[in-house]
Backbone as CSV, one residue per row, in Angstrom:
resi,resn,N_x,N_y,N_z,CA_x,CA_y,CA_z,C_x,C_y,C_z
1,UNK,66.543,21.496,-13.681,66.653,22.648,-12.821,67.959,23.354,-13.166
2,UNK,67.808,24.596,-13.359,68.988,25.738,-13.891,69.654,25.512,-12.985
3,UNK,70.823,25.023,-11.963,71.420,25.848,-10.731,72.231,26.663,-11.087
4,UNK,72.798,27.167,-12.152,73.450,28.575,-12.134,72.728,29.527,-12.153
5,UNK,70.759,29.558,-11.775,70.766,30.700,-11.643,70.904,31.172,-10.258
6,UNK,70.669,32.754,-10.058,71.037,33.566,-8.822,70.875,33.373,-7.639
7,UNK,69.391,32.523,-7.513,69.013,31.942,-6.254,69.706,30.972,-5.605
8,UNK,70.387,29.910,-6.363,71.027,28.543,-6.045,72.994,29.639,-5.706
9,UNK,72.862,30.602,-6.204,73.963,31.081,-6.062,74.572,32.118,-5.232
10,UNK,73.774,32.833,-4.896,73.845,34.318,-3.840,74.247,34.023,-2.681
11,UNK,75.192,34.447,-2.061,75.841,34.098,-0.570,74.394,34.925,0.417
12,UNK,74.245,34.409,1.102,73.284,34.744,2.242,72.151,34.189,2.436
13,UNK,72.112,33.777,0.945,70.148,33.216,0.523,70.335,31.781,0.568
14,UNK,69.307,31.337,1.584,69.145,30.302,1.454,68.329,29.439,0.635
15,UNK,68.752,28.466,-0.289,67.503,27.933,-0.775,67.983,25.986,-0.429
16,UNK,66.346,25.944,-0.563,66.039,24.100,-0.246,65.570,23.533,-1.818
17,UNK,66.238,22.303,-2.013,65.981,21.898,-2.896,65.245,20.467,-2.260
18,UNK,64.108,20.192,-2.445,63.337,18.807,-1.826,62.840,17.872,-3.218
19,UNK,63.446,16.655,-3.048,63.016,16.161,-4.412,63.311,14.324,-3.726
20,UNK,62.961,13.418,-4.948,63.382,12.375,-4.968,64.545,11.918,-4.987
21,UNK,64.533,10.582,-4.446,66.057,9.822,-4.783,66.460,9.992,-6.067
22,UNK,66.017,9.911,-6.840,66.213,10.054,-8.773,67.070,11.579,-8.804
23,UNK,66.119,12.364,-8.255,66.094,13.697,-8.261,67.429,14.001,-7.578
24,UNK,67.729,14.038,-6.384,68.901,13.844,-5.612,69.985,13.411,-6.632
25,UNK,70.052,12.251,-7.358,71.086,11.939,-7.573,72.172,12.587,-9.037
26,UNK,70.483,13.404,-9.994,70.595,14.589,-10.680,71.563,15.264,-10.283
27,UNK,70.560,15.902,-9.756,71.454,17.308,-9.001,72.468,17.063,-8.536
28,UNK,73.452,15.962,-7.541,74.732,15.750,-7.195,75.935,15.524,-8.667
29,UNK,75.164,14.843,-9.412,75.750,14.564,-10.908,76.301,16.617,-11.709
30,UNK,75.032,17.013,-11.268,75.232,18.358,-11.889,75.861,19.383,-11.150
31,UNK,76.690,19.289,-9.947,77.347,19.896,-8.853,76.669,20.549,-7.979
32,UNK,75.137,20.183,-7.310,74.369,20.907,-6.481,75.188,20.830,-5.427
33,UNK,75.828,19.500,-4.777,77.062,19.737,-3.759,77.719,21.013,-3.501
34,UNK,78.368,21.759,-4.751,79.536,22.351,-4.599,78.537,24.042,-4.046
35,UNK,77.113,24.152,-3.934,76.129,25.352,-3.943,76.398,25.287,-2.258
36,UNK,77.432,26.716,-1.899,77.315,26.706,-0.388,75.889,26.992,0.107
37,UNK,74.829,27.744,-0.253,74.018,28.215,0.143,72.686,27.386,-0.091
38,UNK,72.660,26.384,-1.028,71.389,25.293,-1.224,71.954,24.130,-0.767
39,UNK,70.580,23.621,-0.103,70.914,21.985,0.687,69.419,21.488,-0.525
40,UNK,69.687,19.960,-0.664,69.208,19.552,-0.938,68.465,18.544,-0.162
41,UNK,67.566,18.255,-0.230,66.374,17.260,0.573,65.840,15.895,-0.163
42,UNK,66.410,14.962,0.173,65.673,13.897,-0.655,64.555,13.067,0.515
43,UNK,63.783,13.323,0.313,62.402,12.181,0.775,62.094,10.940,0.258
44,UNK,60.861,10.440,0.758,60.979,8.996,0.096,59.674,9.077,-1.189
45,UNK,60.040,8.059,-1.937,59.264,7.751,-2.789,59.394,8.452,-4.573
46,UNK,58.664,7.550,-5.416,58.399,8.459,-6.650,58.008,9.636,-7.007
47,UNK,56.959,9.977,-6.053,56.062,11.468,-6.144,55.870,11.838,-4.391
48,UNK,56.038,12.990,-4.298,56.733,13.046,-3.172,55.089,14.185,-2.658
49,UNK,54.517,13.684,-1.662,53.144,13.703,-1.274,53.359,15.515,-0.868
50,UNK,52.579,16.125,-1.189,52.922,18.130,-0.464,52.983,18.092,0.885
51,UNK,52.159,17.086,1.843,52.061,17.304,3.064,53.381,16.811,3.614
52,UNK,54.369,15.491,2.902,55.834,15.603,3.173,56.806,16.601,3.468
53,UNK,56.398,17.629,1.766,56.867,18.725,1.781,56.712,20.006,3.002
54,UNK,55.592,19.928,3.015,55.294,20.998,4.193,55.840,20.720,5.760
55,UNK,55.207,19.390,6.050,55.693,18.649,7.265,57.370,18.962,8.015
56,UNK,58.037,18.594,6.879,59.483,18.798,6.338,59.824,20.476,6.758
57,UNK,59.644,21.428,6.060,59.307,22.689,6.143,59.155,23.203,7.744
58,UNK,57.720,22.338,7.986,57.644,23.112,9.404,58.418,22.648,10.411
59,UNK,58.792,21.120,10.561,59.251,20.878,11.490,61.152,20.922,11.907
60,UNK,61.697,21.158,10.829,62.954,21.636,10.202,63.588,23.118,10.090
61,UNK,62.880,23.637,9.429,62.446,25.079,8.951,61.726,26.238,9.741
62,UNK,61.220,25.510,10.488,60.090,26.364,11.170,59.023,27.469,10.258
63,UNK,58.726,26.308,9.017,57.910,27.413,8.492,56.498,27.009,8.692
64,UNK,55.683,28.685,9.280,54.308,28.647,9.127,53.787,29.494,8.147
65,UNK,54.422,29.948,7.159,53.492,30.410,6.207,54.536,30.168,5.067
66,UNK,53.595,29.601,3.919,54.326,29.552,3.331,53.120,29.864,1.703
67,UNK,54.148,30.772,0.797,53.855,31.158,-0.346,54.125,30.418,-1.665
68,UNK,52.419,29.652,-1.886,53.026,28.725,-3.206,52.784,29.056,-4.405
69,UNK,53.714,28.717,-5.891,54.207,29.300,-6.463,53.954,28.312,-7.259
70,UNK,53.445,27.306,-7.562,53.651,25.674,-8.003,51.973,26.461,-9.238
71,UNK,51.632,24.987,-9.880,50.556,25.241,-10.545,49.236,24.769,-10.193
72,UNK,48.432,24.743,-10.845,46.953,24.534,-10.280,47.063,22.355,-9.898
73,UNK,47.958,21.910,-10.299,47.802,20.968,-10.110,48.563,20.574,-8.642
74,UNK,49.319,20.883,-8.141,50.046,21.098,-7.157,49.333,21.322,-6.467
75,UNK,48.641,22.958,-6.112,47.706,23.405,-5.479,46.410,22.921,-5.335
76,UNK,45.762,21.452,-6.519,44.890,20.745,-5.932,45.254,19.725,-4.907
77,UNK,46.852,19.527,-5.376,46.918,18.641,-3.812,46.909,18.870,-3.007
78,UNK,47.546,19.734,-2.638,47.571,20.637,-0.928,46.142,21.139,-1.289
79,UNK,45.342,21.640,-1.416,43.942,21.823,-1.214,42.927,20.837,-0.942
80,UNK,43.126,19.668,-1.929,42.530,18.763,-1.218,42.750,18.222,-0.607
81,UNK,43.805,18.054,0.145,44.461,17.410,1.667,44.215,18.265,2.567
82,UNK,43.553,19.188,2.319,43.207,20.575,3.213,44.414,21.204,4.100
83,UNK,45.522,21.138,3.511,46.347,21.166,3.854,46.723,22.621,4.846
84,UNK,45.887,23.867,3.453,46.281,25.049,3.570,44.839,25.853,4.362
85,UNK,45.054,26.595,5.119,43.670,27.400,5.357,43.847,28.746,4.842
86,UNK,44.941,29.264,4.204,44.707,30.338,3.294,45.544,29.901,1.721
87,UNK,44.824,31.052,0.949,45.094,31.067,-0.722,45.732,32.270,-0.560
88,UNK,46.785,31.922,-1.635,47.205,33.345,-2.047,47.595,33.158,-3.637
89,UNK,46.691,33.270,-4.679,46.821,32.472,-5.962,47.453,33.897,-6.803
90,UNK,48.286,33.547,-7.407,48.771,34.742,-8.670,48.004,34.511,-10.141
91,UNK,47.632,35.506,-10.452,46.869,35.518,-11.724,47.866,35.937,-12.736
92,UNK,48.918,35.642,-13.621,49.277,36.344,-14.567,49.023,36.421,-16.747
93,UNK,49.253,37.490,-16.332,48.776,37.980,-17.853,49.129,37.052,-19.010
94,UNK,50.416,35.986,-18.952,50.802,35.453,-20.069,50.681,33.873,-18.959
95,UNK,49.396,33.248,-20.202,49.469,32.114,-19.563,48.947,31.470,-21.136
96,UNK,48.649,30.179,-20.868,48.043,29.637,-22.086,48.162,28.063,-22.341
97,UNK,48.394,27.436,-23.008,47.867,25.968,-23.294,48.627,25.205,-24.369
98,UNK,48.921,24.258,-24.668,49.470,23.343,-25.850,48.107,23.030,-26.481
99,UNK,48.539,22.642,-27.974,47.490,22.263,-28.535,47.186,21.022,-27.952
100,UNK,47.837,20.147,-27.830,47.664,18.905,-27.041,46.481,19.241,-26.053
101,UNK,46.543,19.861,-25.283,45.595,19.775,-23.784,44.413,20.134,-24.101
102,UNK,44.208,19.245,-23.230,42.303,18.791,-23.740,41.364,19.895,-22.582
103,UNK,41.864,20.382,-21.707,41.352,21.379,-20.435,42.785,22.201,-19.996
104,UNK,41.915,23.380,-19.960,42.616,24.167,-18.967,42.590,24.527,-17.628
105,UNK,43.467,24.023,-17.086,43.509,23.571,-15.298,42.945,25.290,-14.667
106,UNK,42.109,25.327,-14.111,41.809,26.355,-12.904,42.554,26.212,-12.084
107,UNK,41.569,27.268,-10.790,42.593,27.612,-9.937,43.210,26.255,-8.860
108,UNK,42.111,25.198,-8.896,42.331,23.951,-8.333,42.213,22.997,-9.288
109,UNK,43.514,22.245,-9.845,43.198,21.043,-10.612,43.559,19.159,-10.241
110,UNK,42.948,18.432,-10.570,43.565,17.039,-10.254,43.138,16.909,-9.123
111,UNK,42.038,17.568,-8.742,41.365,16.925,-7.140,39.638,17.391,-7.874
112,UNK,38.618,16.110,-7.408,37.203,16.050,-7.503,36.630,16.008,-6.481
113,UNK,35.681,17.305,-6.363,35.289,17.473,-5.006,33.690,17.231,-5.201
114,UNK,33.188,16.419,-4.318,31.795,16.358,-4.122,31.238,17.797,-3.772
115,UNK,29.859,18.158,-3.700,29.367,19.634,-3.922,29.342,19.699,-2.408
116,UNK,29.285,18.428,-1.490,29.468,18.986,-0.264,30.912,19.227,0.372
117,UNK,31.506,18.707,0.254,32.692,18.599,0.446,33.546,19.667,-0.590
118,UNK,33.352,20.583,-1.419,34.343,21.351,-2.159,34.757,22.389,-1.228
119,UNK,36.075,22.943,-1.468,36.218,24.063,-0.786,36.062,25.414,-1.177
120,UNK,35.080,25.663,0.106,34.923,27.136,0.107,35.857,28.744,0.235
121,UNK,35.871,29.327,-0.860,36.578,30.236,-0.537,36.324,31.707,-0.325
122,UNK,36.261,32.841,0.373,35.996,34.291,0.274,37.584,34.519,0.279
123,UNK,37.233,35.640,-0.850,38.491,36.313,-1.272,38.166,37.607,0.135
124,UNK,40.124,38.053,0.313,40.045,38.456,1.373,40.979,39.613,1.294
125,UNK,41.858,39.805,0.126,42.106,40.803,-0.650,42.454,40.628,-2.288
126,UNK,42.577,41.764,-2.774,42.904,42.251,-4.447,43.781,42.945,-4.283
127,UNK,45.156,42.473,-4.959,45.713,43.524,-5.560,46.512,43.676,-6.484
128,UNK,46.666,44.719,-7.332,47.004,44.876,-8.755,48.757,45.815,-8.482
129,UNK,49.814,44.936,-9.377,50.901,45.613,-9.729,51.197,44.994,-11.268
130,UNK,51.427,46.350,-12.077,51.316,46.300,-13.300,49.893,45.345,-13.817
131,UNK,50.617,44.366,-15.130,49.288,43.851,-15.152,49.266,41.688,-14.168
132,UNK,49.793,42.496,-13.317,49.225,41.392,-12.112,48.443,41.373,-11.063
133,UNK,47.903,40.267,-11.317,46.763,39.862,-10.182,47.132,38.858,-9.014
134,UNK,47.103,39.454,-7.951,47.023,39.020,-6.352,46.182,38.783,-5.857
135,UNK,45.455,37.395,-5.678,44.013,37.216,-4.808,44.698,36.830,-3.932
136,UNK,43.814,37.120,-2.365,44.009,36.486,-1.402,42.874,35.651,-0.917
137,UNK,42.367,34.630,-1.023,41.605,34.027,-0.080,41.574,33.350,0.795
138,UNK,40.738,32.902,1.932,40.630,32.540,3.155,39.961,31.255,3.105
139,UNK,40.076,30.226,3.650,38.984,29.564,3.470,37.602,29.365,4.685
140,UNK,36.909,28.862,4.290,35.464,29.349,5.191,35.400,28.052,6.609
């Protein structure tokens, strides 16, 4: 993680850094301490479950909406924990693959959903700035 960039640095802005003990002890090594404006969050465990994350968030934070930014694999976890009842997925123009990878992750990856059990989505807006794509969906 960069922390000299702008976000970890701007007086007013707050940012949360939530990670592992491992992770935690990174970032103190690399002077996340000395960042008046980022706190860091260590939780428990190796892989740190999204609904931690969120839990954390709301009950701390007071956040109820929150805009994720993570990748399709991320977003299969919180989806299949049903975590979220709305989508708000970014489509952008420069994306692509290693030769290595054997699939390219959609909009939900790393979760297998039975045909009854998958989640349903209606998109609930479109919208286009430059060449980006903004879906919004809802779930049913």
């Amino acid at each position: 993680m960069d922390l000299t960039r702008a976000i970890f640095r701007t007086p007013g802005i707050r940012s949360l850094i939530v990670t592992t003990q491992a992770g935690s002890e990174l970032l103190a090594a690399t002077g996340a301490g000395s960042l008046i404006s980022t706190e860091v969050r260590t939780l428990e465990g190796p892989i740190i479950a999204p609904a931690s994350i969120l839990e954390l968030l709301r009950a701390e934070f007071g956040v109820s909406f929150l805009l994720h930014e993570g990748g399709p694999t991320l977003f299969g976890q919180i989806r299949g924990g049903r975590l979220r009842r709305r989508a708000l997925p970014y489509h952008s123009p420069t994306g692509g693959r290693s030769k290595q990878a054997t699939s390219t992750p959609g909009l939900i990856a790393g979760v297998e959903f039975l045909p009854e059990a998958a989640p349903l989505l209606n998109i609930v807006s479109v919208k286009e700035r430059g060449n980006h794509l903004y879906l919004r969906y809802s779930a049913v």
